[in-house]
Phi, psi and omega in degrees: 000148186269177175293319186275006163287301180309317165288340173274335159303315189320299179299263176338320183258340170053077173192160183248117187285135191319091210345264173016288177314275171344310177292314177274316186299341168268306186299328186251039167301304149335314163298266179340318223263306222275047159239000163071035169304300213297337188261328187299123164286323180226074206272151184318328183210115167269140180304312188245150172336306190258009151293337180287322210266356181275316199274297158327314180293319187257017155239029189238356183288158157314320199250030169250172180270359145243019153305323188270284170319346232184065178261134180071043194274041209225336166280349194216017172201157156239135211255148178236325185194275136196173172240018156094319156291031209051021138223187209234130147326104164252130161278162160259165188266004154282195162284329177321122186276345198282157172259137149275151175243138184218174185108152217298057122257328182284350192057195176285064177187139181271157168264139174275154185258272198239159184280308173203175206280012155305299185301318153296334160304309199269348177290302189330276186326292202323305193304313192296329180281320164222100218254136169337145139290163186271157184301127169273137171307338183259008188283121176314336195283317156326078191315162190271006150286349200259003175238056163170125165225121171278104178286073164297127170232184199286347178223015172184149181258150166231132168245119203233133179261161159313144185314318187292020173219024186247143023268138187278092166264182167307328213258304178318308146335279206293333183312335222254332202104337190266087139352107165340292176345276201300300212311296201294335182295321180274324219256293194289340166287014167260263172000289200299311201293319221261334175291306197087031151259176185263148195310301203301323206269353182255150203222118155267152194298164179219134307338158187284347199200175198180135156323097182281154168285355137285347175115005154276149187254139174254146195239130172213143237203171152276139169308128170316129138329157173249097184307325171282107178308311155338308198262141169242025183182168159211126199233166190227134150211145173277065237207122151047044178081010193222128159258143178238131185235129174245132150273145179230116141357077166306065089216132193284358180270013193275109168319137172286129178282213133284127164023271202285346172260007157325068190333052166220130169280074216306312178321275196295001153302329206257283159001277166344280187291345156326296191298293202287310170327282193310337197305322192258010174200157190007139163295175220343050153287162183230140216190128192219154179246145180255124157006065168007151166210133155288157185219041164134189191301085184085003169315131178208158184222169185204123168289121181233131185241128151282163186212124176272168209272162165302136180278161186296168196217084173331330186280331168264042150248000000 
């Protein structure tokens, strides 16, 4: 920002903006353009006068949100810049050098960041340069609800990895132990459970599988007969410890039965995702279900917990 970028804020906003400030928004001008603060909306420190003087302004109405968590926080801060979630990065307008996070999830109180917006300026540069690795599906560290979530639909399984494994192919798979084999074997024993056909009745696709443009891989297949006359499909998706299962109806006038009366062999359903959930992690996890419930016109849900097996203890052998 030039110095007359700075004063306009000043004029606008009727505030003396914090030396620190001033000082760093000229000296890392360079820094802002090629980390693509200045065009970037919700970028961590906005690059121009008039993102600053936009964002401030319309988070000083009475009815935004953090005016409504935070009333008259415009008298003891200035927003520099956001975390892309609603809320905003601040300076106060004292001496105090520290970055704040202030807007409705902090309620009416700010959070310390940075000791000062230098030091956020130099954590920022640090990231772009040497940006984290992305999370892997295959990391021991990862718990093990959080690395694979799944979709069944009447034609196609979707199998989705953490970004740091994508595009999730077949050969990338096999490096890892997990087999084609085993995928389609789990998939249709899965399938079957959820049609109430026999596994020989699922017919995959030739080749079986495909690329998504994000990097999930798809198992793709014909739809199951359906055992049940009632039904003309059942899709499953698999997530973060929660299974969700939808029937879907040749005629919507068909009463939702009870639980236990459900056209699902739950045992073998659970089974199912079992098979396919373990197919993708460690040998001797272990993986349990909570009681099915509904959850709306044919709808259902189930909590499911992994456990990795115990290490072994040298003194008793």
């Amino acid at each position: 920002m030039t110095p007359a970028d700075l004063d306009r804020i000043e004029a606008k906003l009727k505030i003396v903006l914090p030396p620190q400030y001033r000082q760093q928004m000229q000296a890392r001008a360079a820094d802002l353009a090629e980390m693509g603060f200045v065009e970037e909306s919700l970028a961590p420190v906005f690059g121009a006068a008039d993102r600053v003087i936009a964002e401030n302004l319309a988070e000083r109405k009475r009815k935004s949100p953090t005016a409504a968590a935070y009333p008259r926080w415009w008298e003891e801060f200035v927003i520099i810049g956001t975390n892309g979630a609603g809320e905003y990065y601040a300076l106060r307008l004292d001496t105090d050098k520290q970055v704040y996070l202030i807007g409705d999830e902090q309620g009416a109180s700010a959070w310390k960041q940075f000791k000062s917006l230098k030091h956020f300026l130099d954590h920022l540069v640090g990231q772009r340069k040497n940006p984290p690795p992305l999370p892997s599906s295959f990391d021991s560290r990862r718990p093990l609800v959080e690395r694979f979530e799944f979709v069944v639909w009447e034609t196609q399984c979707t199998i989705e990895s953490l970004p740091g494994d994508r595009p999730l192919t077949v050969e990338k798979l096999k490096q890892h132990g997990v087999k084609l084999t085993t995928i389609l074997r789990a998939v249709r024993k899965l399938l079957a459970a959820l049609a109430g056909c026999k596994p020989s009745a699922i017919q995959f696709a030739d080749p079986p599988y495909e690329l998504e443009e994000d990097g999930t891989l798809l198992i793709l297949y014909e739809p199951p007969p359906m055992r049940d006359p009632r039904l003309s499909a059942a899709s499953v998706r698999i997530f973060g410890g929660n299974v969700e299962l939808q029937l879907e109806l040749t005629d919507r006038s068909h009463p939702m039965p009870k639980i236990k009366q459900t056209p699902l062999d739950w045992e073998a359903v659970q089974e199912g995702i079992r098979g396919l959930m373990l197919t993708f992690l460690p040998p001797g996890v272990t993986m349990k279900f909570t009681q099915p419930k509904d959850d709306g016109w044919w709808e259902y849900k189930m909590r499911y917990t992994l456990k990795k097996p115990r290490p072994r203890d040298p003194t008793r052998e």
